[in-house]
DOTIMAR-997950 format. One record per atom (N, C-alpha, C): residue number from 0; residue in one letter; atom name; x, y, z. Coordinates in nm, 4 decimals. Layout:
[rec NUM,'A','CA',[X,Y,Z]]
...
This chain:
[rec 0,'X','N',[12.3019,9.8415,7.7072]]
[rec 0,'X','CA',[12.2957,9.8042,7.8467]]
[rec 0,'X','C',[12.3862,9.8958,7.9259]]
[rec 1,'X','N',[12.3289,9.9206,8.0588]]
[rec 1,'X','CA',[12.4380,9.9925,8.1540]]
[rec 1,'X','C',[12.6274,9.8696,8.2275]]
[rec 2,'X','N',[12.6407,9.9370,8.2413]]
[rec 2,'X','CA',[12.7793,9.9073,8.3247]]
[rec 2,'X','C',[12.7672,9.9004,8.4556]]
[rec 3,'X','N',[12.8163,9.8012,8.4905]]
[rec 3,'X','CA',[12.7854,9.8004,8.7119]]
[rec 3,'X','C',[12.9304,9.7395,8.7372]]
[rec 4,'X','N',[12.9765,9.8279,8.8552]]
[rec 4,'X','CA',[13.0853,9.7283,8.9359]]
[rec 4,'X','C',[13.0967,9.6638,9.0189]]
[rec 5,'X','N',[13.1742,9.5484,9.0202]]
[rec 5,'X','CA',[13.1114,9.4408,9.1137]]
[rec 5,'X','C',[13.1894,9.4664,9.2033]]
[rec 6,'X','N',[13.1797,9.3132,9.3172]]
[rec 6,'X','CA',[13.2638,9.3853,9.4064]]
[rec 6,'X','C',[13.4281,9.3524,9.4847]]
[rec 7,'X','N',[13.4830,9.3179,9.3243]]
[rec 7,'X','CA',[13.5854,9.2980,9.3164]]
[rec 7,'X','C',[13.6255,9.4280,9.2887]]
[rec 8,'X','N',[13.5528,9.5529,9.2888]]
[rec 8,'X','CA',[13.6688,9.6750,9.2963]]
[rec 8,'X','C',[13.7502,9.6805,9.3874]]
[rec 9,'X','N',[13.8631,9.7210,9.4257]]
[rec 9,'X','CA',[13.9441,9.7657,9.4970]]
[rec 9,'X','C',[13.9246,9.9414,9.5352]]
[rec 10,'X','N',[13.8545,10.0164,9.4793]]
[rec 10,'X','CA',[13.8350,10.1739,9.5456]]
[rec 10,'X','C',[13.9549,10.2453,9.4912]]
[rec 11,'X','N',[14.0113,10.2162,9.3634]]
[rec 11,'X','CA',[14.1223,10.2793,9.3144]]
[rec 11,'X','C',[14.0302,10.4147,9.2806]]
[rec 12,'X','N',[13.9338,10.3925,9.2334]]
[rec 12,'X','CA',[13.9210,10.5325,9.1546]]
[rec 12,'X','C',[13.9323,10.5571,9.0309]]
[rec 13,'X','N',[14.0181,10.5123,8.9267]]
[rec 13,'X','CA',[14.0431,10.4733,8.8271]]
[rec 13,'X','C',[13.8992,10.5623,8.7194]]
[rec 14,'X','N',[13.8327,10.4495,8.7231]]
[rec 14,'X','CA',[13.6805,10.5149,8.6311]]
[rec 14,'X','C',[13.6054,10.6172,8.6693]]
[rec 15,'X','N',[13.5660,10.7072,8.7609]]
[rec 15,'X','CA',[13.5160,10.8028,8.7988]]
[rec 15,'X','C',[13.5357,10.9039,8.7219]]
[rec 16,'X','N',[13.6748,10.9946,8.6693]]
[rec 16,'X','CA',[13.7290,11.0934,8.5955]]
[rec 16,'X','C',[13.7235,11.0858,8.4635]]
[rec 17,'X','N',[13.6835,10.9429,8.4166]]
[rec 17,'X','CA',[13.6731,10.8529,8.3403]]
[rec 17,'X','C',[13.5171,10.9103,8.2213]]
[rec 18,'X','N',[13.4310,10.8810,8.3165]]
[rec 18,'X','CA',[13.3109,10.8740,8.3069]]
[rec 18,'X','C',[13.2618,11.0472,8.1957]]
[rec 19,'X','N',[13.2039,11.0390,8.1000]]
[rec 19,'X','CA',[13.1631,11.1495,8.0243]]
[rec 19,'X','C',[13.0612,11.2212,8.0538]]
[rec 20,'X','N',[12.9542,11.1051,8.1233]]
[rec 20,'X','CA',[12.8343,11.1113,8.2139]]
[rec 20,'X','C',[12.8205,11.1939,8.3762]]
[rec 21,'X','N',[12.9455,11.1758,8.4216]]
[rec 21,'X','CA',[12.9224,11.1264,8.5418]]
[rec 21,'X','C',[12.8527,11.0508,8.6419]]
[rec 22,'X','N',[12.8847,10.9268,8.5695]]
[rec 22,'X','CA',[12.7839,10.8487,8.6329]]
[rec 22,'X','C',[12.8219,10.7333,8.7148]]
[rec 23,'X','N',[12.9514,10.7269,8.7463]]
[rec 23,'X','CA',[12.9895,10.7358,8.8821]]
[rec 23,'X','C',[13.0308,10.7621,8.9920]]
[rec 24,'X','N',[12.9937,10.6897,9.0798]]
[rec 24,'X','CA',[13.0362,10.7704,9.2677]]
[rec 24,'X','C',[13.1010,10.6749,9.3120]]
[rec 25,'X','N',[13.1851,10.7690,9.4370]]
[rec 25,'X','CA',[13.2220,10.6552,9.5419]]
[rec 25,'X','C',[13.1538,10.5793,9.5871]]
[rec 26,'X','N',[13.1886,10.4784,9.6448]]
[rec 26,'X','CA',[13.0750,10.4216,9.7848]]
[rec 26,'X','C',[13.0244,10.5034,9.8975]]
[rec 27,'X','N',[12.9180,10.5077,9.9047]]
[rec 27,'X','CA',[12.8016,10.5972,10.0195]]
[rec 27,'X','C',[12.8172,10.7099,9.9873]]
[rec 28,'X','N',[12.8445,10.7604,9.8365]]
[rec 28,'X','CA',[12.8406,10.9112,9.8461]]
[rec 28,'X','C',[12.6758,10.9443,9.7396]]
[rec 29,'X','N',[12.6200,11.0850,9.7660]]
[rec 29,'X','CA',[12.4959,11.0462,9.7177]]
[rec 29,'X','C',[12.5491,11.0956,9.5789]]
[rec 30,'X','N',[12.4058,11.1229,9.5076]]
[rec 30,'X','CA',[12.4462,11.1029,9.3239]]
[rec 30,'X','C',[12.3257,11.1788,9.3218]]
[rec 31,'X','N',[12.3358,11.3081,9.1848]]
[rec 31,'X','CA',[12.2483,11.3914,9.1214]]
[rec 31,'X','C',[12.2549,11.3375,9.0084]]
[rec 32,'X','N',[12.1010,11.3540,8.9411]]
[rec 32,'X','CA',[12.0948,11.3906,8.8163]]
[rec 32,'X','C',[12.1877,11.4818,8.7567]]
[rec 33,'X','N',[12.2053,11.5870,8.7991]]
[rec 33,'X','CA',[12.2612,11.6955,8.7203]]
[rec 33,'X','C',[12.3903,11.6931,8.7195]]
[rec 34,'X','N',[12.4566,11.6144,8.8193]]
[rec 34,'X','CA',[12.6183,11.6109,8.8265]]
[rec 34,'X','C',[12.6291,11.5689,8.7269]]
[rec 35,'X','N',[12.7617,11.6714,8.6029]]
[rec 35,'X','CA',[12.8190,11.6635,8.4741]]
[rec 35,'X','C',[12.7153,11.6552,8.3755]]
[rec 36,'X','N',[12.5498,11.6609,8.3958]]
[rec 36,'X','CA',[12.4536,11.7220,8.2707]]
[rec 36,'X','C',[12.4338,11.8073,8.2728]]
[rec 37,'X','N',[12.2882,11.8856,8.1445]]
[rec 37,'X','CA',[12.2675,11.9509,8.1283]]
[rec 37,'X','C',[12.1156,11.9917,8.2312]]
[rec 38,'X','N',[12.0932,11.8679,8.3070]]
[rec 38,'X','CA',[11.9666,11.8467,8.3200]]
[rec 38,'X','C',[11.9488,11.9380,8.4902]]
[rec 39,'X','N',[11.8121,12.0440,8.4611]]
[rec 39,'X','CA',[11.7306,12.0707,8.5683]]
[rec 39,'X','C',[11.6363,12.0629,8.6064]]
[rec 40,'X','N',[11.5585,12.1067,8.7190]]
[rec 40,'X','CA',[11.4312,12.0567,8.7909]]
[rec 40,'X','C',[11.3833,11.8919,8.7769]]
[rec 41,'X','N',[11.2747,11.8934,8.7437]]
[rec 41,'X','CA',[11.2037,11.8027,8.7735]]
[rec 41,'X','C',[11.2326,11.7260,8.6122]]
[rec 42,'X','N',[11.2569,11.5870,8.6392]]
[rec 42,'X','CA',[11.3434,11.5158,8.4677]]
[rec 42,'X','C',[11.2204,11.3633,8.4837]]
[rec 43,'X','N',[11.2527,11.3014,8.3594]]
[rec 43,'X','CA',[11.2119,11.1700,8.4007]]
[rec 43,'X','C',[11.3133,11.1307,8.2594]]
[rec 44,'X','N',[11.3616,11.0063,8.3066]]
[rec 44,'X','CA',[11.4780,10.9770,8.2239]]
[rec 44,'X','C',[11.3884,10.8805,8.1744]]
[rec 45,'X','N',[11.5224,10.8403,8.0263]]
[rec 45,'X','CA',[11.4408,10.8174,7.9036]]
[rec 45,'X','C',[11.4282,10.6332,7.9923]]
[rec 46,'X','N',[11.4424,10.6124,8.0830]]
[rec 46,'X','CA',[11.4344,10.4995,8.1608]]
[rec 46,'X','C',[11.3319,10.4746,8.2189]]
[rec 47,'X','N',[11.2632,10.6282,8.2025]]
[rec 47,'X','CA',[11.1028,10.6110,8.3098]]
[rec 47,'X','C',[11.1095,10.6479,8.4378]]
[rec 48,'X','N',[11.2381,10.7080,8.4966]]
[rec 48,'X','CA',[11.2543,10.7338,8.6305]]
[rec 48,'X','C',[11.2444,10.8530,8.6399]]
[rec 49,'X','N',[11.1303,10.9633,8.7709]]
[rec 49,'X','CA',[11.1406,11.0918,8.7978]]
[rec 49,'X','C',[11.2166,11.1085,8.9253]]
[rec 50,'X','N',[11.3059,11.2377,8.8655]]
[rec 50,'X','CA',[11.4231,11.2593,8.9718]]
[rec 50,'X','C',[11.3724,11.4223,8.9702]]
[rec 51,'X','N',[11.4082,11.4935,9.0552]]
[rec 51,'X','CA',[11.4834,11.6411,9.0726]]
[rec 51,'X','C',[11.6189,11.6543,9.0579]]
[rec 52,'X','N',[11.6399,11.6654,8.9222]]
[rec 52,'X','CA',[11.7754,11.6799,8.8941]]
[rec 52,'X','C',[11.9156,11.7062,8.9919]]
[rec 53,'X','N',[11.8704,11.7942,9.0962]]
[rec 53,'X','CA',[11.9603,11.8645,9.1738]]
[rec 53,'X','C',[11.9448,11.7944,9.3223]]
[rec 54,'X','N',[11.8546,11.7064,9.3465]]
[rec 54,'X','CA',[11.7982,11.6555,9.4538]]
[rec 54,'X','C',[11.9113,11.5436,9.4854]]
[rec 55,'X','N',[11.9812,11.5054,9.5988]]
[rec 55,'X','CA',[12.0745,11.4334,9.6206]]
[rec 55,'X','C',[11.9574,11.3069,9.6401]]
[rec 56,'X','N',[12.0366,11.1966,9.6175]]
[rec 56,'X','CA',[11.9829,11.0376,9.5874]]
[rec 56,'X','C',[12.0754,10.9537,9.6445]]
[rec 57,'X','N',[12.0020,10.8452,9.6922]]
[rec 57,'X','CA',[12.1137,10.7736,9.7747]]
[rec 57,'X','C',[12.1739,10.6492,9.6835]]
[rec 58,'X','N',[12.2711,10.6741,9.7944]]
[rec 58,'X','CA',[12.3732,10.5557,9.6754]]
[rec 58,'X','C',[12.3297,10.4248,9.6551]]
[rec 59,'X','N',[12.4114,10.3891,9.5663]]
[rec 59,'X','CA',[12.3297,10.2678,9.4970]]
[rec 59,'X','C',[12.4267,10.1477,9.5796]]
[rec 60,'X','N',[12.5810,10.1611,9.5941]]
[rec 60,'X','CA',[12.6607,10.0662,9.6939]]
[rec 60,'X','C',[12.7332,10.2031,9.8124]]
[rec 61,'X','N',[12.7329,10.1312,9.9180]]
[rec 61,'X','CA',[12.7693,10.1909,10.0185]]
[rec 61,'X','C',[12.9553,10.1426,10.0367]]
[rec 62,'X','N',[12.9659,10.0862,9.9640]]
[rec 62,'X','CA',[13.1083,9.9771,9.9926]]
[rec 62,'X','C',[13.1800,10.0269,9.8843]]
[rec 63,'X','N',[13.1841,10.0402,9.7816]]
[rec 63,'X','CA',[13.2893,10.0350,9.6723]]
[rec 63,'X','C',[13.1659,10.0859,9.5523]]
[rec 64,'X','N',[13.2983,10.1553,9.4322]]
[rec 64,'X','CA',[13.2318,10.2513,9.3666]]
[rec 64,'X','C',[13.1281,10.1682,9.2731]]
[rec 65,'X','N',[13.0221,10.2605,9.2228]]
[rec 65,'X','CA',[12.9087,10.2435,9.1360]]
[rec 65,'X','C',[12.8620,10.3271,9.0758]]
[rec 66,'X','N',[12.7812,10.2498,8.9702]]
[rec 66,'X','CA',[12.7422,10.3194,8.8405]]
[rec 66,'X','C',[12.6016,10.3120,8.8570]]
[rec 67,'X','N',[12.5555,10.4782,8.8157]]
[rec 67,'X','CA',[12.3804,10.5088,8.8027]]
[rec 67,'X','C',[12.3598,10.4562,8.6720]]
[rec 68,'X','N',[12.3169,10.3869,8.6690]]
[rec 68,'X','CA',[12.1812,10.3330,8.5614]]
[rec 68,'X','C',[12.1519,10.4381,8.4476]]
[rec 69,'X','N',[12.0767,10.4777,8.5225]]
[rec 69,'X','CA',[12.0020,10.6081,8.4605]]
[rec 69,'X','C',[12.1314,10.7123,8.4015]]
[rec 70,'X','N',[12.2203,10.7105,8.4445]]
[rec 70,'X','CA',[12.3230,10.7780,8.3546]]
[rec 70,'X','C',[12.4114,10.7500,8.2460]]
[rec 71,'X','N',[12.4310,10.6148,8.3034]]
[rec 71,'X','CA',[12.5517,10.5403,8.1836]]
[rec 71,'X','C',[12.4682,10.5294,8.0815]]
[rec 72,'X','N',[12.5527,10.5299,7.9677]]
[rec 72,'X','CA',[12.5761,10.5463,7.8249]]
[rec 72,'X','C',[12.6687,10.4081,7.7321]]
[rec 73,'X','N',[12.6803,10.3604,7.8021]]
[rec 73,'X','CA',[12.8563,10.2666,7.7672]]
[rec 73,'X','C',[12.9167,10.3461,7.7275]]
[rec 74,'X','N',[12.9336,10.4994,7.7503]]
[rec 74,'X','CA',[13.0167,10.6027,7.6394]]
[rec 74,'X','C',[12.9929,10.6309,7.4989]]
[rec 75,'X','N',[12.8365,10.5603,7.5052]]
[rec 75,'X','CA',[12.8362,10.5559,7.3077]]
[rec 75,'X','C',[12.7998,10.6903,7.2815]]
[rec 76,'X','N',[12.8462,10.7602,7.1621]]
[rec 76,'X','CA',[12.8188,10.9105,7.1439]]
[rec 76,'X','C',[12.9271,10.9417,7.2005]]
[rec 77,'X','N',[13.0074,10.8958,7.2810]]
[rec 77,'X','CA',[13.1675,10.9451,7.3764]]
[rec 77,'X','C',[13.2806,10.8931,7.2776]]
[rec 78,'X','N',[13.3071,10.7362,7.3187]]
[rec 78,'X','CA',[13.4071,10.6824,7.2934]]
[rec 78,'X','C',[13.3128,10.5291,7.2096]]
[rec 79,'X','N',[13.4900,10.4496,7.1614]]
[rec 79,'X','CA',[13.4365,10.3653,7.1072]]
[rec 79,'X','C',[13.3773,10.2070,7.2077]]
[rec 80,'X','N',[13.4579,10.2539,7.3272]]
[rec 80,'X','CA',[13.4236,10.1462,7.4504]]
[rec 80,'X','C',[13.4113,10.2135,7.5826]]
[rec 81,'X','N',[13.3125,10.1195,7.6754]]
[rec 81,'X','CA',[13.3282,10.2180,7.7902]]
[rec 81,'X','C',[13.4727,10.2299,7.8370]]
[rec 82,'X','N',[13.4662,10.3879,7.9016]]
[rec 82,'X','CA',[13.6174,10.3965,7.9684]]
[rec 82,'X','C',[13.6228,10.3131,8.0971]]
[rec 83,'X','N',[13.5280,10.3317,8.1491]]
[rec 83,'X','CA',[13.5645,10.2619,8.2939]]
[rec 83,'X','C',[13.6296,10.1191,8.2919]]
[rec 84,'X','N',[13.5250,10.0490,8.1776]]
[rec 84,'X','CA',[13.6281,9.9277,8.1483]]
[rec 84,'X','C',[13.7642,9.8839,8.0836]]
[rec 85,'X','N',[13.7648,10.0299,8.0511]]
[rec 85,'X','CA',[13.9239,10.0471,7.9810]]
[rec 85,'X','C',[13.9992,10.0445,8.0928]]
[rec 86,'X','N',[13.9664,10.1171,8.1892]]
[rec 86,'X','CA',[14.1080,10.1888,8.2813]]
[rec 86,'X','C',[14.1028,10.1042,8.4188]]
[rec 87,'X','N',[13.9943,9.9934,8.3925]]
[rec 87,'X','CA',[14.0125,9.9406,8.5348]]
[rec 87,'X','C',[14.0912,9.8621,8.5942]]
[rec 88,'X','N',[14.1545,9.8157,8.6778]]
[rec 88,'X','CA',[14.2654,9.7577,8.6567]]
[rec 88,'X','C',[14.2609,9.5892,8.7357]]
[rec 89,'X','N',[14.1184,9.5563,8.7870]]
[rec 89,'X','CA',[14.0495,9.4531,8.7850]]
[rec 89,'X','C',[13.9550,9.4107,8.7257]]
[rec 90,'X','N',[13.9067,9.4665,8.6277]]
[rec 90,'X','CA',[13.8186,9.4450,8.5071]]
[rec 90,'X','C',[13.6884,9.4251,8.6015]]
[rec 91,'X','N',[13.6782,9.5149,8.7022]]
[rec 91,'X','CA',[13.5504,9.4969,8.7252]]
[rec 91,'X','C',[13.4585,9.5575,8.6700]]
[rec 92,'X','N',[13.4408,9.6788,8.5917]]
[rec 92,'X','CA',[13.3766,9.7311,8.5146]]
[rec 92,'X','C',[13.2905,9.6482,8.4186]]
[rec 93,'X','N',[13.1935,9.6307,8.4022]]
[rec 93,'X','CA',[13.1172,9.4827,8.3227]]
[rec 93,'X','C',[12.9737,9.5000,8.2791]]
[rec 94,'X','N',[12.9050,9.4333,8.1765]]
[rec 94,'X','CA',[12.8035,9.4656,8.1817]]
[rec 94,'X','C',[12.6770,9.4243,8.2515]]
[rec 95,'X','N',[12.5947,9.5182,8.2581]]
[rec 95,'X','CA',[12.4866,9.4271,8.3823]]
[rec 95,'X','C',[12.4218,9.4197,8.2386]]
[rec 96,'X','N',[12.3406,9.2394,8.3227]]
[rec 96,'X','CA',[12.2749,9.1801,8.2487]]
[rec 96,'X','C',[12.1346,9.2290,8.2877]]
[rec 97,'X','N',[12.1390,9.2832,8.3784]]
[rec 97,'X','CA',[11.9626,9.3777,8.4114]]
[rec 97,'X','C',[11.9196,9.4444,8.3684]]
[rec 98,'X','N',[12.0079,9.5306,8.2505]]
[rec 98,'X','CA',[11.9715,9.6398,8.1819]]
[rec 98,'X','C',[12.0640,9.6149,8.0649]]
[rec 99,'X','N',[11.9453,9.6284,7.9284]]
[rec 99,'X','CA',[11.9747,9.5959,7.8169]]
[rec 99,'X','C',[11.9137,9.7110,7.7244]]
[rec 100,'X','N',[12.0117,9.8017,7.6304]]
[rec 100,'X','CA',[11.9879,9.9362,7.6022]]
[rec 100,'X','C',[12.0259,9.8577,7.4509]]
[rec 101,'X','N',[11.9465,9.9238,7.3666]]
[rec 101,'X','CA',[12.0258,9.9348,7.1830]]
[rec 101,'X','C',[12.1240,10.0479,7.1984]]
[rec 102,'X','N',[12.2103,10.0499,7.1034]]
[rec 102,'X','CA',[12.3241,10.1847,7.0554]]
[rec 102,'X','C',[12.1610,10.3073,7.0966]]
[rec 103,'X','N',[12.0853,10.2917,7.0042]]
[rec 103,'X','CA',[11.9792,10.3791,6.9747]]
[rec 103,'X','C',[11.8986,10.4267,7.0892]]
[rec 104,'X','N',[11.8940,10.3442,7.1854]]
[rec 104,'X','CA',[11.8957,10.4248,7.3039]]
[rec 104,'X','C',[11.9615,10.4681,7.4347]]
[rec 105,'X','N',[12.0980,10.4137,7.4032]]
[rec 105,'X','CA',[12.1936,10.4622,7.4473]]
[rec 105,'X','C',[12.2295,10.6182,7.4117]]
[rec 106,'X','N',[12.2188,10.6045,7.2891]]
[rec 106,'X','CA',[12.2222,10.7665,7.1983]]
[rec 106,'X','C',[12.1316,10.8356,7.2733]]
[rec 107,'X','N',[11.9732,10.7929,7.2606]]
[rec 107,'X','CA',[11.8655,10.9020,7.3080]]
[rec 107,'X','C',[11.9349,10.9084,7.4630]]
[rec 108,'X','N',[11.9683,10.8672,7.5496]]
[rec 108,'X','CA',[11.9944,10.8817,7.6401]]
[rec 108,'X','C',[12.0967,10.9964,7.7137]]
[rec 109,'X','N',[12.2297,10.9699,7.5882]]
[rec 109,'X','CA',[12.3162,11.0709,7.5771]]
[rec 109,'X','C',[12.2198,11.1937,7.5622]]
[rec 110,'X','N',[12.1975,11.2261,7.4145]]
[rec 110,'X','CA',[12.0994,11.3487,7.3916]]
[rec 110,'X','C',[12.0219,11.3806,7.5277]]
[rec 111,'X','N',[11.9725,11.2951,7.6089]]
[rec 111,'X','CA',[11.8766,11.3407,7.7002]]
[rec 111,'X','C',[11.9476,11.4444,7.8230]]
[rec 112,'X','N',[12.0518,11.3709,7.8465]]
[rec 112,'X','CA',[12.1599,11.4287,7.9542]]
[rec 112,'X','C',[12.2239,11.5811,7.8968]]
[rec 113,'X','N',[12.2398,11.5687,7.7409]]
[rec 113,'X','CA',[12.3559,11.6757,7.7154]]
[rec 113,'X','C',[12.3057,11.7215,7.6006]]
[rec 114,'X','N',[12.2152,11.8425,7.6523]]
[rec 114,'X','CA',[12.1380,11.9073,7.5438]]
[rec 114,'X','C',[12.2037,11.9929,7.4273]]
């Protein structure tokens, strides 16, 4: 499953630098595919979604930071837990119950991003 923050963040920042993916942003800032992958042109993630890798996308919260879907990993293939939920310092980092991934495609997912 992916990671979402709720909106008990505070805007520390904390998980962003964090992230292996880059697969999060501030609030209202837009988000690429390609920021911190390998990935160009025209992609469709192993999620089923077609992006232009390089094509800016609008944010997912305008208020406080968030996590792309389509990018997170929980860190598997990274670390042994996500970082963001390591370093947050309101434990808002959590899992969404909307999206439910195996290790196994969490992995393909990694592989997909970081050829």
């Amino acid at each position: 499953m992916a990671i979402i923050i709720t909106d008990e963040c505070i805007n520390c920042g904390a998980c962003e630098p964090e992230c292996p993916n880059n697969a999060i942003y501030e609030g209202g800032v837009e988000w690429r595919l390609s920021d911190g992958t390998d990935l160009t042109g025209q992609q469709t993630t192993p999620m089923g979604n077609a992006y232009e890798a390089d094509e800016e996308q609008e944010p997912v919260d305008m208020d406080v930071y968030y996590i792309v879907t389509d990018k997170c990993t929980e860190c598997v293939g990274f670390h042994d837990e996500p970082q963001c939920a390591a370093v947050c310092p309101v434990d808002c980092c959590v899992d969404d119950p909307d999206y439910r991934e195996s290790e196994e495609e969490l992995l393909k997912k990694k592989e997909f991003m970081h050829l």
